[in-house]
N, C-alpha and C positions, 0 to 999 in steps of 0.2 A: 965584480962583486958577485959573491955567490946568493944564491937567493935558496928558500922553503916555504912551499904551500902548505897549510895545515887544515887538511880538509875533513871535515865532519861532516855525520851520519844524516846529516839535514842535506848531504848536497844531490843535486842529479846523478841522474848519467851512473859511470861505474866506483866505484866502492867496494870497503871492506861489509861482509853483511852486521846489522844492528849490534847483533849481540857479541859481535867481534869488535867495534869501535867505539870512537868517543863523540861526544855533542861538540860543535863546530866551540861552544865558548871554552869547556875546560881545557879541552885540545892544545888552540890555539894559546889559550893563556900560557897551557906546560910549556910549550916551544920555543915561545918567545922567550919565557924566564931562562930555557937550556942554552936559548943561541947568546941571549945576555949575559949570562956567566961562563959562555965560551971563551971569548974574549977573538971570536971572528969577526971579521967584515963581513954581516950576512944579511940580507932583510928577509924577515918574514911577513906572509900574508895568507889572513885566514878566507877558508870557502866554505860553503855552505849553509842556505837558507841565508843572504845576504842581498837585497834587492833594493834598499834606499840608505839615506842618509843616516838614519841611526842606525842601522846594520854594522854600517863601513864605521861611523864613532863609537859605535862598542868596542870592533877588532882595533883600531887606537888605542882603548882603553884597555885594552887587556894587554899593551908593546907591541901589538903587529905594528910593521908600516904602512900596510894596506890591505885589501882585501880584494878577492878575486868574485867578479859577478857572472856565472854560466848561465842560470835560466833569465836572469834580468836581460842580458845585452842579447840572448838569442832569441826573445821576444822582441826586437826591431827589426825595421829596414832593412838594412846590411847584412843580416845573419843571414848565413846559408839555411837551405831549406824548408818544408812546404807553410805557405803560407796558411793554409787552413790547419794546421797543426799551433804556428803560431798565436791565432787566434783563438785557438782551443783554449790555448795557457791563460787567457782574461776572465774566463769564466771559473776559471781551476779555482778549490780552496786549498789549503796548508795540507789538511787529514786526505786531500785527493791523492797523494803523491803516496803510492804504493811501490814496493822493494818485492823486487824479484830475479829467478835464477834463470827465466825461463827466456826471457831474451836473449841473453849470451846462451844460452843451451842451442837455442836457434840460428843464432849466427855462426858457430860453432861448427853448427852441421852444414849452412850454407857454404863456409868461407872456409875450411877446411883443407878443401884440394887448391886455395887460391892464397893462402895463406902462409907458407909452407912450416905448415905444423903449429903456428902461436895462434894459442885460443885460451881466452878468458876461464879462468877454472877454478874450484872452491879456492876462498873463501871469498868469493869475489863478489858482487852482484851488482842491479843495475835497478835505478829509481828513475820513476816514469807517472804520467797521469793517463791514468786508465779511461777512456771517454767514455765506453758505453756505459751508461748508467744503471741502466736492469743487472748488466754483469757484476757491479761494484756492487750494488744491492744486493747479490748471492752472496754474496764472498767468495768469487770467484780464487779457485785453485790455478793460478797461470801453467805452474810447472806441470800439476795432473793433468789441466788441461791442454798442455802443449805436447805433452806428452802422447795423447792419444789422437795429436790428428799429425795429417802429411806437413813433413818437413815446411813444403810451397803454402799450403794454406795458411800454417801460422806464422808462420814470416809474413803472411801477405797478411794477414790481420794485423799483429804486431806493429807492423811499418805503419798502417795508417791509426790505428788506435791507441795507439802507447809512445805518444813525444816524449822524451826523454826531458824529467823538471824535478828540481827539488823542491823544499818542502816548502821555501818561502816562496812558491807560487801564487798562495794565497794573494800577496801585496801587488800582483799587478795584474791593470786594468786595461790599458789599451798596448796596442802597439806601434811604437815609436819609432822616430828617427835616434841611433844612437848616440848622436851627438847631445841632442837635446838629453836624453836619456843620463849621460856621462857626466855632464856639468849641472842639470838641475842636481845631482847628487853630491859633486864637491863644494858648488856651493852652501847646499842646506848641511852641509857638516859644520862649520862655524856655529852655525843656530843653534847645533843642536847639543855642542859641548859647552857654549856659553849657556845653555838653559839648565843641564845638564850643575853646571859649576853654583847657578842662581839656585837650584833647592838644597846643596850643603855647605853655603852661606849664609851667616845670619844676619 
């Protein structure tokens, strides 16, 4: 069976930029209705800004079959990579999760000669929580300012101050085993479409 992610402007990591893309609900809903009047064997599954149980009963609600969770499940146990980054993401809010060119600009430069030739390029970009706080408070310029220092410095800043989170970071609090993680959430779906069903009921 073939399958399609339909991932919106709320998710981490890489991406088309804002003004080039759709919010994870209309998206998804378009997808679903196109793969449904396909008349393929397809499942679709929306991302972005999706971290518990009414997330995953929305993209239900709109004909996904499911939905894909990147900063949820890469806040547990099991996810690769640095734990104090992890923990970063419990304090992160929604409006923390900032879009920028400057990352891929920077890896770009690193991974270039290691790469042979495929790098991340307009219109692309990459959503991350910014940790230092003084800097979010400027309004910090990533790209002006990535631009003006050594390749190594801002990579090396980058890697530790900018985890890679979309925007529904805001919803989580600690960090978990992914199991526990995976089935508190298929469980509390039931709940949440029977409660869901109980307000447009009379």
């Amino acid at each position: 069976m073939d399958g399609v992610i339909a991932q919106g402007k709320e998710a981490g990591g890489h991406g088309l930029r804002p003004h080039l893309s759709s919010g994870t609900l209309p998206l998804a809903r378009r997808v679903a209705e196109l793969v449904a009047n396909s008349g393929r064997d397809c499942f679709v599954l929306a991302a972005g800004g999706i971290v518990d149980a009414e997330g995953v009963a929305a993209a239900l609600a709109l004909g996904c079959d499911g939905a894909v969770l990147g900063t949820r499940l890469w806040a547990t146990h099991q996810a690769m990579g640095s734990e104090e980054k992890k923990k970063a993401l419990r304090g992160a809010e929604c409006d923390d999760a900032v879009r920028t060119g400057a990352y891929d600009a920077l890896n770009n430069a690193v991974q270039r000669s290691q790469a042979n030739g495929l790098e991340w390029r307009w219109p692309y970009d990459t959503c991350g929580v910014l940790l230092d706080e003084k800097e979010m408070s400027m309004g910090l310029d990533l790209e002006g300012w990535a631009n003006e220092q050594s390749v190594e410095a801002a990579s090396a800043y980058l890697a530790k101050a900018f985890p890679l989170a979309g925007e529904g970071v805001g919803s989580i609090r600690e960090v978990e085993c992914a199991e526990v993680v995976v089935r508190r959430i298929a469980e509390g779906v039931p709940g949440v479409i029977r409660r869901s069903h109980a307000l447009l009921v009379e």
